[in-house]
N, C-alpha and C positions, 0 to 999 in steps of 0.2 A: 543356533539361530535365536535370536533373541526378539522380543514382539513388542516392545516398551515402547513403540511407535509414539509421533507427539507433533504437534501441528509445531510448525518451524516459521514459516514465511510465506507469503503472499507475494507471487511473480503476476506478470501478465495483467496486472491490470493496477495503474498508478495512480489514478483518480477518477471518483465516479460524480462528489457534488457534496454541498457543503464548503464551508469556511475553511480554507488554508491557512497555517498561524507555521512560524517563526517563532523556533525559540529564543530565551533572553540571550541568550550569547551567539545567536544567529547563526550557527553552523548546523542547525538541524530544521528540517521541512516538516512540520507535522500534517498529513493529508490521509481524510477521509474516506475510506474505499471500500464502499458496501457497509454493512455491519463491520466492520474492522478498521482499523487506524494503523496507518503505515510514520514512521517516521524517518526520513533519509536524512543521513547524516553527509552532510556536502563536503567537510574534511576528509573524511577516513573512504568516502565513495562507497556507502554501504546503506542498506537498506534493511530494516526491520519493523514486522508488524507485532505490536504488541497483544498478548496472548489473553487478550480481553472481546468479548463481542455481544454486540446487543438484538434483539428482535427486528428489528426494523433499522433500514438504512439511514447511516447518522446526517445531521444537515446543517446543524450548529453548535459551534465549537469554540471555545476561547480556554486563553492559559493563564494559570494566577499569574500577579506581577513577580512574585521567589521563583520561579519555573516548576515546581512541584506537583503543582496539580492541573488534572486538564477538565474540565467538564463539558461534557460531551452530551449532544440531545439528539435522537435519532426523531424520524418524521412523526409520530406516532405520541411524542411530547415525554418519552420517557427518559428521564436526565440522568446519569453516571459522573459521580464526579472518580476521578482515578489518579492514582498516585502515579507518578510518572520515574519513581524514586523505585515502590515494587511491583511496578506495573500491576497494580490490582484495583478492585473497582472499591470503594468505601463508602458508599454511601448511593442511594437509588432514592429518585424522588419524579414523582407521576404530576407532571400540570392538565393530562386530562384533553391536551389539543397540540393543535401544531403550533414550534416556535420558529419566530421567525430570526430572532439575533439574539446572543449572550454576548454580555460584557462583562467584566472585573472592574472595579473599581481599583483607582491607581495607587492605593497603600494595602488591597488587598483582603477588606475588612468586610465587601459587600460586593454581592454581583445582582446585576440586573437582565430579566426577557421579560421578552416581551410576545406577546399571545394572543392573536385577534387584533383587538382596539385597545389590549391591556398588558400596562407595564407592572412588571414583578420587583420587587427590592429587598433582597433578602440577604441575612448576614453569612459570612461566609467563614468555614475553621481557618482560625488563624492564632498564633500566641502573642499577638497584638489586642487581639479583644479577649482572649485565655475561654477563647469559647470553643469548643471540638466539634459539638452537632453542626451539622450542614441543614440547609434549606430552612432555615428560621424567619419566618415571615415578618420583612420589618414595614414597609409601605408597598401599597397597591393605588394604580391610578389608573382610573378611566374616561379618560377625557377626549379620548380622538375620536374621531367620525367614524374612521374608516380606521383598516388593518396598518399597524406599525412593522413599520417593515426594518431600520436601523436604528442603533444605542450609541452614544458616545458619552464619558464620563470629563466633566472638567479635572482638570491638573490637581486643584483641593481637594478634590472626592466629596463637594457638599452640593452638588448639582450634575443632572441628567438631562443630556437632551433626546429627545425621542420625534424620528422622522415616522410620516404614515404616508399612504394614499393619499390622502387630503388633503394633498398638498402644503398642510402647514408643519411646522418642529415645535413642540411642545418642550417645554424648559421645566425639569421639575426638581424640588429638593429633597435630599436626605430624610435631615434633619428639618425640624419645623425652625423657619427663620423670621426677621421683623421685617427686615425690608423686600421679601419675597415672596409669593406664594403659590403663582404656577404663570408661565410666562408663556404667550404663543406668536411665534412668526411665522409672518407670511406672504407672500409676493412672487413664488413659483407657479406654472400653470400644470404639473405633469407628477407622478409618483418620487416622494425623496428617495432616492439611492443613499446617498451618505450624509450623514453631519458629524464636524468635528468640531475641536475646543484648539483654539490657540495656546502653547504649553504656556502655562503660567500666566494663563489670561484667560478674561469670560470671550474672548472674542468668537464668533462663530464663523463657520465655513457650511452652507450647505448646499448637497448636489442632487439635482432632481434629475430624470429619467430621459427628458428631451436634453441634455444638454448644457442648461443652466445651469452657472453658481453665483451663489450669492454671497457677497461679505458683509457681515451684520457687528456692529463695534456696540462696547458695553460700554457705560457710565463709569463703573465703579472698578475694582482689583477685586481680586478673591479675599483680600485682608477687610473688604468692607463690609462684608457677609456676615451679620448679627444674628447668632443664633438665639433662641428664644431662651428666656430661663424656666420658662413651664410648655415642656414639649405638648402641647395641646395643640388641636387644628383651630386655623381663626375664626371658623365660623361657631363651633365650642368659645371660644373667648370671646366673641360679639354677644353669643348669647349668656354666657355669666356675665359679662357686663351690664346687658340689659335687668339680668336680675335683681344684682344688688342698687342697679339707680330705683327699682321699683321699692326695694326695702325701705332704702330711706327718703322715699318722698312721706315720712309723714311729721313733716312741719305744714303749718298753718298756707294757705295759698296767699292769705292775705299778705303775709311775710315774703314769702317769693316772689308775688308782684313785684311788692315795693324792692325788695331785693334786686330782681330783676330791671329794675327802671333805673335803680342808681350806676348797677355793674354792665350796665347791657354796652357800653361803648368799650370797658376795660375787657371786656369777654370777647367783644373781635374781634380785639387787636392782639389775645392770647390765642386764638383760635390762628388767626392768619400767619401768625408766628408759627404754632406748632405745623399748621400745613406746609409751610414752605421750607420748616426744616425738615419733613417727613418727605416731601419731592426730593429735598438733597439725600438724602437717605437709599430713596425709593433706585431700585434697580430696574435701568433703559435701554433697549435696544436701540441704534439706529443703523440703518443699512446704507454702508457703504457705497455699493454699486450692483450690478447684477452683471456676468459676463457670458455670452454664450459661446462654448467654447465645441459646442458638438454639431453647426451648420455648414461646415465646410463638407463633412461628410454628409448628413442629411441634406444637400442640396442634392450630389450627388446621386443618393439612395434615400427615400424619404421613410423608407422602413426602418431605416437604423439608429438602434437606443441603445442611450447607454445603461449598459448594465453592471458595472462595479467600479467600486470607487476605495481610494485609499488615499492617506494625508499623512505623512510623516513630520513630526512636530518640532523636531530638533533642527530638521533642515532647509522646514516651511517647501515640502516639495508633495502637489497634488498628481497622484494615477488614475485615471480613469481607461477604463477598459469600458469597447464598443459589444454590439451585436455581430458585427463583420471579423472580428479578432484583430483590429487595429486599437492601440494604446498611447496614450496620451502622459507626455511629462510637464507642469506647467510647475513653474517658480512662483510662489504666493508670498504676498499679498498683490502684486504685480502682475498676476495668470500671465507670466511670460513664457511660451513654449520654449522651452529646451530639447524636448524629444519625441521622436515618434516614430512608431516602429509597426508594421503589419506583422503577425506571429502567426497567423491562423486565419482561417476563412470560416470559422465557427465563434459562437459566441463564446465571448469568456466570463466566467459567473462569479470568478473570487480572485482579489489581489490582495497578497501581502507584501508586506513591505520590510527587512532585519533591522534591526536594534540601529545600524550606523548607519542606514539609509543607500550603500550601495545595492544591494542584492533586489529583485521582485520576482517574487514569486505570482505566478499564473496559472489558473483551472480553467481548462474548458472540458466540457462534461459530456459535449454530443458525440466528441471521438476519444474520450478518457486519457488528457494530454496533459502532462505537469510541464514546466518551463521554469526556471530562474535564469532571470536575465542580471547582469551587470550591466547597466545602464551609463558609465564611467567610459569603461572599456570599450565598450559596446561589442560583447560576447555571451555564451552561454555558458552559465554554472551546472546549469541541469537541463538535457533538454529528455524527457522520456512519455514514452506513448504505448498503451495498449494496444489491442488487438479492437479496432472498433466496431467487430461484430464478435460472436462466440467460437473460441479455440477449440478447433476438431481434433489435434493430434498433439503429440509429444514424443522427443526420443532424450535419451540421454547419451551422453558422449561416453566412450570406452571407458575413461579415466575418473569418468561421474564430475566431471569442471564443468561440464555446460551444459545445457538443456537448451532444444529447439523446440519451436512451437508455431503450428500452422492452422491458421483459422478462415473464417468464412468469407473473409475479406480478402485472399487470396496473398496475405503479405505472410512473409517467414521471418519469426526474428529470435536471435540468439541470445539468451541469457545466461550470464555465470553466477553461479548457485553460491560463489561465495559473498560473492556483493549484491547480488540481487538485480544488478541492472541489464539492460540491453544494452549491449555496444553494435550490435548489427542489424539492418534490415533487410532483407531481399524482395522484391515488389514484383520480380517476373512474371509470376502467373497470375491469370487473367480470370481467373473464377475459384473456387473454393477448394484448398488444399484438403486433400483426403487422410493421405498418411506420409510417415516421414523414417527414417533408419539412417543410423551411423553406420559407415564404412568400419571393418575393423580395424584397419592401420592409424585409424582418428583423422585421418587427411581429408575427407569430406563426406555430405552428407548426400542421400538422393530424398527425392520429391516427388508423389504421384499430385492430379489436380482434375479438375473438372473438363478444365479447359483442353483433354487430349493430351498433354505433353507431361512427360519424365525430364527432371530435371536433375543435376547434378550441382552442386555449388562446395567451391575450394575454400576450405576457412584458414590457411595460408594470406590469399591476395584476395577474398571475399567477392569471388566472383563465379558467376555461371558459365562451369565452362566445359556441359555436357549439355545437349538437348537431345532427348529421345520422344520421337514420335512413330505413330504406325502408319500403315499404309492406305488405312483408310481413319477417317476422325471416329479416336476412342476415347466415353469418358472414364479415365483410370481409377478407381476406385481403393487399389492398395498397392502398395508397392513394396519389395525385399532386396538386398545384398547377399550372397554368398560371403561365405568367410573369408574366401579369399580377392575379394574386393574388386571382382572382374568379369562378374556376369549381375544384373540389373533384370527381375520380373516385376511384372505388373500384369492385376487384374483387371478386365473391362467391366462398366456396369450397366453400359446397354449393348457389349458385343461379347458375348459368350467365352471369353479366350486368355488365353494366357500369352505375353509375349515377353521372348529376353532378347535382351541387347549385351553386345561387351563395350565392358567402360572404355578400352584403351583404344579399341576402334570406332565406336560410335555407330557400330551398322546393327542391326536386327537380325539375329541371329535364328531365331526359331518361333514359332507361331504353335502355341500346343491347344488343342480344340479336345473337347469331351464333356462341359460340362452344358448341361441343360439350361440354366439361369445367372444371373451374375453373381461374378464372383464377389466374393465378401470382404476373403483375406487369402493373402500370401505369405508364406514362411520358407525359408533356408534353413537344414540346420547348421548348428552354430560349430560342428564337429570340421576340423582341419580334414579329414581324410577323407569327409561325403560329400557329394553333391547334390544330396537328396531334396526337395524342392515341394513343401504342403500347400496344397492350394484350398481352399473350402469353399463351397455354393449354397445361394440357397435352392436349389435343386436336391437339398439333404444327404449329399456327397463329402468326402475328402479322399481327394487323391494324392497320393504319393510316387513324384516321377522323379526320373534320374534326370539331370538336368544336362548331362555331358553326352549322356547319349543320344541320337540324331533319331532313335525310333520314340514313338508315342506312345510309349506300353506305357500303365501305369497300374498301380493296382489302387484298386477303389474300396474306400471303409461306406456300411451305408448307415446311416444315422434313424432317427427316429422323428425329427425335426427338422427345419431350416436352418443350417448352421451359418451362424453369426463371426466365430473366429477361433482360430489354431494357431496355435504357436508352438515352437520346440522347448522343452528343458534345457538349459545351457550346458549340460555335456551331449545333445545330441539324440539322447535312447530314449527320447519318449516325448508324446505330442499331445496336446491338450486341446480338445476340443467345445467349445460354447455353443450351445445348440439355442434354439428359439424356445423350447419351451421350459427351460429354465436350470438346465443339469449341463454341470462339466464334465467330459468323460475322457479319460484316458486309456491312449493306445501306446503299445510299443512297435518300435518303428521297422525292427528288422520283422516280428514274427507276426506284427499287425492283429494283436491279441489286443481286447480290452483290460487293463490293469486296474481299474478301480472309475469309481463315478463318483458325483459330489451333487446330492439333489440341493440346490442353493435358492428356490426362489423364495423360497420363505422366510430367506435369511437378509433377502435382498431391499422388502419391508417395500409400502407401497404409500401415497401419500392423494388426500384427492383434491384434485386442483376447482376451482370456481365454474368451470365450465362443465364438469364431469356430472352424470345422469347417474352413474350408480356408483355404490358407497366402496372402501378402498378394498375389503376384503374381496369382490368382486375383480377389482380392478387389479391387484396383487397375483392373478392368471395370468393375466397378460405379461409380465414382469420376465425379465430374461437379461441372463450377463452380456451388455452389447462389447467391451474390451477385459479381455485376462491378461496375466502377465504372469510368469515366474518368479520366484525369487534369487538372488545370487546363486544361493548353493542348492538351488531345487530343489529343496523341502516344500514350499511352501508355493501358493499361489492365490493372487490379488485379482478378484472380480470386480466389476461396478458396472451399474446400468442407468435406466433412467432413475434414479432413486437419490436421495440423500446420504445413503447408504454406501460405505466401503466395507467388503468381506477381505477378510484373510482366511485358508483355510490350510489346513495341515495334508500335504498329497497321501503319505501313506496313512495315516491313520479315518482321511475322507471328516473331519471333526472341523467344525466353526473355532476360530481362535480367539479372534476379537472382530469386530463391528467398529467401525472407524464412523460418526456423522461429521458431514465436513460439513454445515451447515447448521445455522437454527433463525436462517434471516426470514420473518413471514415476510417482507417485501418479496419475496418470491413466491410461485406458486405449487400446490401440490406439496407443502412443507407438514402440513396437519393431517390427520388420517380421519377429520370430522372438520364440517365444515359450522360455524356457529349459525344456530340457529334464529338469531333476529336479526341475519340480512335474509333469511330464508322468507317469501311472500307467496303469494297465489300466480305472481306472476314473474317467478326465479329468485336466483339469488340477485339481493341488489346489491351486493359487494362488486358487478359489473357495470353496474350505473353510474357514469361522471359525473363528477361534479362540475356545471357547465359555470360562467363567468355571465353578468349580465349582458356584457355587448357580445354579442355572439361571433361579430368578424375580428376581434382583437384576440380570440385564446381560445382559436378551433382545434381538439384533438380528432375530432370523430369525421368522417369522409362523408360530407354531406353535399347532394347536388345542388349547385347552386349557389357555394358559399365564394365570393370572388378573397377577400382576405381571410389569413391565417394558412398556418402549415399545414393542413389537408393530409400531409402524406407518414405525418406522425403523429401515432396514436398509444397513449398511456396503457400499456398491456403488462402483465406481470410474466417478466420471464418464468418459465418452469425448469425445475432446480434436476439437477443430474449429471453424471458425471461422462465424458466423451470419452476419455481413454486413460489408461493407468501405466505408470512404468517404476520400473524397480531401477535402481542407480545400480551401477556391475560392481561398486563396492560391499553391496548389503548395510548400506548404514541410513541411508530411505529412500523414498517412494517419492513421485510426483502424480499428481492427479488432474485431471483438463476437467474443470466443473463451470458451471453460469456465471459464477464468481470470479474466476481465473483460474490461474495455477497454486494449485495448491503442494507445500512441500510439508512433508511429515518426513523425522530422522529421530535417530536414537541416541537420546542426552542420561542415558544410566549412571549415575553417581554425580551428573552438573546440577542434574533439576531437584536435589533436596532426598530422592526415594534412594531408599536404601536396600539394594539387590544384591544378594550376595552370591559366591558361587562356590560348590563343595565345604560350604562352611565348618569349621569345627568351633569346639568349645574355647580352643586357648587361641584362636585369634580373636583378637583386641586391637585396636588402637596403641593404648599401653605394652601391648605386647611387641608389635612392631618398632615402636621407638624403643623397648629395652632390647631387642635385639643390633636393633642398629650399633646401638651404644656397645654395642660386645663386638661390634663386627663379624655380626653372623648375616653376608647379604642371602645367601640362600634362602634360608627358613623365614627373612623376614621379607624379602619378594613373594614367597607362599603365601604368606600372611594377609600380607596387599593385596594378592590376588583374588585370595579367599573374600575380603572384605570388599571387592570390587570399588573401591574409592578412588576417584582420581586425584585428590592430592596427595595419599597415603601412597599411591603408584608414581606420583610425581617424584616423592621426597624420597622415597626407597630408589630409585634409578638416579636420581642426580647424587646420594651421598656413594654410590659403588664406586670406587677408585677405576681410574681406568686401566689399569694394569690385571684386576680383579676380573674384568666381566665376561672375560673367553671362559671363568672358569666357573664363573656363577650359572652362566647361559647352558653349559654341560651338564651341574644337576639339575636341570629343571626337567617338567615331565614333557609331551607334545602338548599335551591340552593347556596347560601355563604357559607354553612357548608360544602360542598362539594367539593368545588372550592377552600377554604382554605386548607381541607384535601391535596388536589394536591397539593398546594403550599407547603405547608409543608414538603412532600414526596421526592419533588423535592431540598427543602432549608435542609432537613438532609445530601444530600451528601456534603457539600462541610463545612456547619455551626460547630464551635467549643462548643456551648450551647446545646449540644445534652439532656441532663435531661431536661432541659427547653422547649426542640422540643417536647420531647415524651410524657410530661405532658397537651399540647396540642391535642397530638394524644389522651391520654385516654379520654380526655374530651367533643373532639367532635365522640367517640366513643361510650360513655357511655352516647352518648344522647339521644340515646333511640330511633332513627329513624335509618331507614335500609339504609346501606354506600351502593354506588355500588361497583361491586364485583371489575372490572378494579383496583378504588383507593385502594383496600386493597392487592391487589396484588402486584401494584408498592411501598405501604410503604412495606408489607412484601419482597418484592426485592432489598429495599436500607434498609429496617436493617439486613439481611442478609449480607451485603457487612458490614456494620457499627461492627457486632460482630464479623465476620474476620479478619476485623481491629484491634478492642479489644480486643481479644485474644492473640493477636501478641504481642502487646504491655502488656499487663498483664502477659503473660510467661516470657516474658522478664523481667519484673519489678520483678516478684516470683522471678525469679532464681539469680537475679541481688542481692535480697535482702537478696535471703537465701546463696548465697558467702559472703554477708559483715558478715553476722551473724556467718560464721563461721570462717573467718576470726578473727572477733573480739571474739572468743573464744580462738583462739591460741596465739591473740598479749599479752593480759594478761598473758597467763601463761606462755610464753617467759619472760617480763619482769621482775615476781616475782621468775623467776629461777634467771636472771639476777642481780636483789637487791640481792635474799640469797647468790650466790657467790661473792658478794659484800661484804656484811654485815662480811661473814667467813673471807675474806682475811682484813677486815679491824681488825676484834677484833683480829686475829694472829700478827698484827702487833702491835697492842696498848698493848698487850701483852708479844712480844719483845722486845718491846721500856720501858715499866715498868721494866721490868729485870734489 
């Protein structure tokens, strides 16, 4: 068993807020999730978050124009810029408050945010300016009333425009220019949402909050933009100017009089000259029109704003997304509608738009939903959705392909662990999924729920096509399968009781009474030959009943605590129990002896949240493993509770292995084991204090009597951070985890991720040493080698050079421990390897050798040839139907052309027969 565990991916939850961006070749969604960045690649259908994460939840985001870099700001003002190349962070830089928009400048040299009332302008690493340091302060302006809320860069990269509250867009430059120096328009009544730059033009587009847009036409081309040749502000050059006219005023006055009396006509008619060529110069706005294109809905509903805006510049096409989840396409300079679409009955906060203008991408944040739409087609590229309250449960499928997950919203939805996405929902129940198990044949899953009912659903035809209820209304609280996929228990949690049903009849078979309190959890073991059935209470019981037989004997374990959860070891002989007050202890099953305990809460670590009276070491009593799991080959076993904390521990040795933190976001609460002491006052902590808005009925979080506007029933609260339930995948190769964040997946990447782990090592394995054996054709001792070195391309290159005629006989000297080690490798070298008959001839060979594989490695190959013949199928339909068109094709071109020769052949013998005449 190996414990190189490593955070993998981010399931369950696809967008929480912040900027959605599109990369330059638009096949990839990069979105915001929590402290972490997810980017889905809409080609390949895959999803991956990159292995970077910040303090606080990110909220603004933009990508250099080369795709390279992303820079990334979480609420908190703390900026990452990161390479997107090694996904690593390079660079950190603190503005000290909230930002509200980052931009890039479109040749890449400079990015702008903006901060309050203040815009930033800073140079950016590029080998265009041969500058590497980031965050180099080039102009600062503060010129808005009120907070800026959007950036847009014109097409030349020598001017910014900056939207705020105040209704106006402030124009500012780079570089110091002659005919510019900070420009303001104005004519909207409500907050800008967006301003944009016509491509290759100063023209303006700006979108305010009610509705309006406005077109503002420039004077001049970007080519008439005179830069200064002494970068100095004007009001520096008004004033050396004024100094040097003081120097040389020392001629005579009498002289400048008279001076002045002869030149005073020629002097302003130079004067009016220079004026009117400095107005030709001087750079104008004037405004077009103004349109409003958001009252048809606002008639409707008078609460409805708009709140994001996007402008694609190559195709002159405006998106404006509502409050309501309705989306707007108008054609510009014309705001002629072309499209419009309801997506959502929730606000949407962020549109982007791909490089060629077909794709949009859509965030709405109150039910964590991503969207790309193809506006063309009028289809979805990506339609996917969280859980839009927090995930209670997880199972993982026999084969480890898929992962289910049941949360508080009472929806079920299926993920595959190789792409990352949802392809399934199930919506049946009616209140909060408790727990969840796979069948062992893989044919379906069952489902306990709040709502009273057991459910069944077929992942075949993706449908419910078992209900199990009792006879009077119970709320279920956990639910189990036997191994052999034909008896269904569940616990109540307000009715004392245990009940099974059979699957293939649907009736309710038995009703098992004995425990004092509710039950907690239910367990089957996993052994083909038992029917033995763990139930736990918190009445500080665990019983062990036969579930086949018709009497109610059971024999009873009595604990020390309130037991929280039990589960079997996956052969069967032994049972683990979580108690409340903070210790796992195990039993075995036949002789109902204690085997060993694992005192854990200490390990479990405690965190104190903003509301909390006493400090954590206090609060770290309280502390108890609320889900365990096993590991594949039951050595080992995975706790997690209310904490940020994952434990691994070792069963027999009862020893802490590693401490997994799936978290370090403080936008969560209970993340610090101290709370900072200057929000601490005489009268609490003021870390719970909002921050309120002046008009008190426009941006109500708090439930105040009285108040007729604003959401009332949403209030800004900091989830608290913890894990719901943990599961081991039946390959041994990771873990899933249900935490405040999502689904979190940790696997084991040993010789992918750069660390070098080797196993049984000797002195004369080498690198060098393996290619000169190759070179001899000694595959034996140099698969040892490979082994030894645990390297996956050195186990690549050693398995694809063995001749295939060689490998029955290479496979025979190897020892078990290398036979089993390479089975892994191999398992793992079918996903990605094009020698697939070559792979699988390996597989039969160290399969048919006559010693017993463990179960894990046969589970992970049968999980990647499952993905390998879904492949192959695809590809073979295609190629059938591909070939059975040519073939009928080349049935008709034939007898086209011999239609063709015989009206040929007719109109020629009529003629040679004319011509004979």
């Amino acid at each position: 068993m190996k414990y190189n565990y490593k955070f993998q991916n981010l399931l369950g939850t696809v967008y929480r807020r912040g900027d959605i961006l599109f990369t330059n070749d638009g096949n990839c969604v990069i979105s915001p999730v929590g402290n972490k960045i997810t980017v889905y690649n809409l080609k390949q259908n895959k999803s991956n978050t990159l292995p970077v994460e910040s303090h606080f939840n990110y909220t603004a985001t933009d990508i250099s124009p080369n795709g390279s870099v992303l820079l990334a700001i979480n609420e908190q003002g703390e900026a990452q810029m990161i390479s997107l190349i090694t996904c690593t962070v390079i660079h950190r830089y603190k503005f000290k408050q909230r930002v509200n928009s980052v931009k890039f400048s479109p040749d890449g040299q400079h990015f702008a945010a903006c901060c309050d009332d203040t815009v930033f302008i800073m140079t950016a690493p590029s080998v265009f300016t041969g500058e590497y340091r980031s965050f180099i302060m080039k102009r600062v302006f503060k010129k808005a009333h009120d907070e800026v809320t959007c950036l847009d860069w014109s097409s030349c990269g020598k001017l910014l425009a900056a939207g705020s509250k105040d209704t106006t867009t402030k124009i500012y430059t780079v570089e110091y220019l002659d005919n510019l120096n900070m420009y303001s328009l104005s004519g909207h009544t409500d907050k800008i949402v967006g301003v944009f730059f016509e491509m290759k033009s100063l023209d303006l587009i700006t979108v305010s909050r009610n509705g309006q847009v406005c077109l503002w036409d420039a004077n001049i081309d970007p080519d008439d933009l005179v830069v200064s040749e002494v970068q100095i502000s004007h009001q520096k050059r008004r004033k050396i100017k004024k100094e040097e006219e003081l120097i040389d005023d020392d001629i005579n006055e009498k002289d400048d009089i008279e001076k002045d009396k002869e030149y005073e006509s020629d002097k302003d008619e130079e004067m009016e000259e220079a004026e009117v060529k400095d107005e030709a110069k001087r750079m104008l706005y004037k405004k077009l029109g103004r349109h409003y294109i958001g009252d048809e809905i606002r008639n409707a509903h008078h609460k409805v704003k708009l709140t994001a805006a996007q402008y694609h510049k190559a195709t002159k096409i405006l998106v404006t997304g509502f409050s309501n989840g309705i989306f707007f396409l108008h054609e510009m300079p014309d705001v002629n509608l072309i499209h419009t679409l309801n997506i959502s009955e929730h606000r949407i906060s962020s549109v982007a738009m791909s490089t060629q203008g077909d794709w949009i991408a859509f965030g709405c944040p109150n039910i964590g939903q991503l969207l790309v739409w193809e506006w063309q087609s009028e289809q979805y590229v990506l339609k996917q959705q969280g859980h839009s309250l927090d995930m209670t449960c997880v199972a993982y499928s026999p084969d480890g392909l898929h992962l289910v997950t049941g949360g508080h919203d009472g929806k079920i939805k299926v993920w595959n662990t190789t792409s990352g996405f949802c392809f399934v929902t199930f919506s049946e129940h009616k209140s909060t999924v408790t727990d969840i198990v796979f069948s062992a044949n893989k044919k379906f899953f069952v489902s306990s729920s709040l709502d009273g009912t057991v459910r069944c659903y077929d992942l075949t035809r993706y449908r419910n096509f078992r209900t199990f209820t009792s006879p009077s209304l119970v709320q279920f609280s956990c639910v189990a399968i036997d191994s052999s996929s034909e008896l269904v228990a569940a616990g109540g949690q307000d009715v004392f009781e245990i009940f099974i049903w059979s699957v293939k009849f649907g009736k309710l078979l038995e009703v098992l009474g004995g425990h004092e309190a509710p039950v907690s959890s239910v367990s089957f073991s996993p052994n083909l030959s038992s029917s033995r059935l763990a139930s736990a209470s918190w009445d500080k019981t665990v019983k062990l009943w036969n579930s086949i037989e018709s009497s109610s004997d059971c024999e009873t374990l009595r604990m020390t605590s309130d037991v929280l959860q039990v589960t079997f070891r996956p052969d069967g002989d032994e049972i683990a129990v979580s108690t409340l007050d903070g210790c796992i202890t195990f039993f075995n099953v036949t002789t109902c002896d204690q085997t060993g305990s694992i005192e854990g809460r200490n390990d479990l670590g405690s965190g104190r949240a903003d509301t909390d009276l006493i400090t954590a070491e206090k609060m770290l009593k309280t502390k108890a493993f609320t889900t365990i799991c096993y590991s594949a080959d039951g050595s080992c076993i995975l706790g997690a509770g209310n904490s940020k904390h994952i434990c691994l521990y070792s069963v027999n040795e009862a020893v802490l292995i590693k401490k997994f933190v799936i978290t370090q976001n403080r936008s969560l609460d209970a993340i610090s084991d101290v709370i900072n002491r200057r929000y601490l006052t005489e009268f609490g902590n003021m870390a719970l204090v909002e921050d309120r808005s002046y008009l008190e009925g426009g941006e109500v979080n708090i439930r105040l009597p009285g108040v007729q506007a604003g959401d009332m029933a949403e209030r800004r609260v900091k989830p608290e951070v913890r894990v719901h339930c943990v599961r081991f995948s039946p390959t041994g190769e990771s873990f899933a985890a249900c935490a405040t964040e999502g689904l979190l997946l940790y696997s084991q990447t040993a010789g992918m991720d750069g660390t070098f782990r080797p196993y049984r090592l000797e002195t004369g394995s080498t690198p060098l040493a393996v290619k000169s054996l190759l070179e001899k054709k000694s595959w034996g001792p140099a698969l040892v080698c490979a082994l030894q070195l645990n390297e996956h391309t050195i186990i690549q290159e050693c398995v694809e050079s063995v001749p295939a005629g060689d490998i029955d006989l290479t496979v025979a000297s190897l020892e078990e421990d290398y036979s089993h080690r390479l089975l892994t490798s191999i398992s793992r070298l079918l996903e990605d390897t094009r020698h697939i008959e070559h792979a699988l001839m390996w597989v039969r060979a160290l399969i048919q050798k006559g010693k017993k594989v463990p179960v894990p490695t046969l589970l992970a190959l049968e999980k990647v040839l499952t993905v390998k013949y879904g492949q192959l199928s695809k590809i073979c339909d295609f190629n059938k139907y591909t070939i059975r068109c040519i073939k009928t094709v080349g049935e008709i071109m034939p007898k086209e052309d011999v239609e063709m020769d015989s009206d040929g052949d007719q109109s020629s013998g009529r003629g040679t027969f004319s011509d004979s005449e």
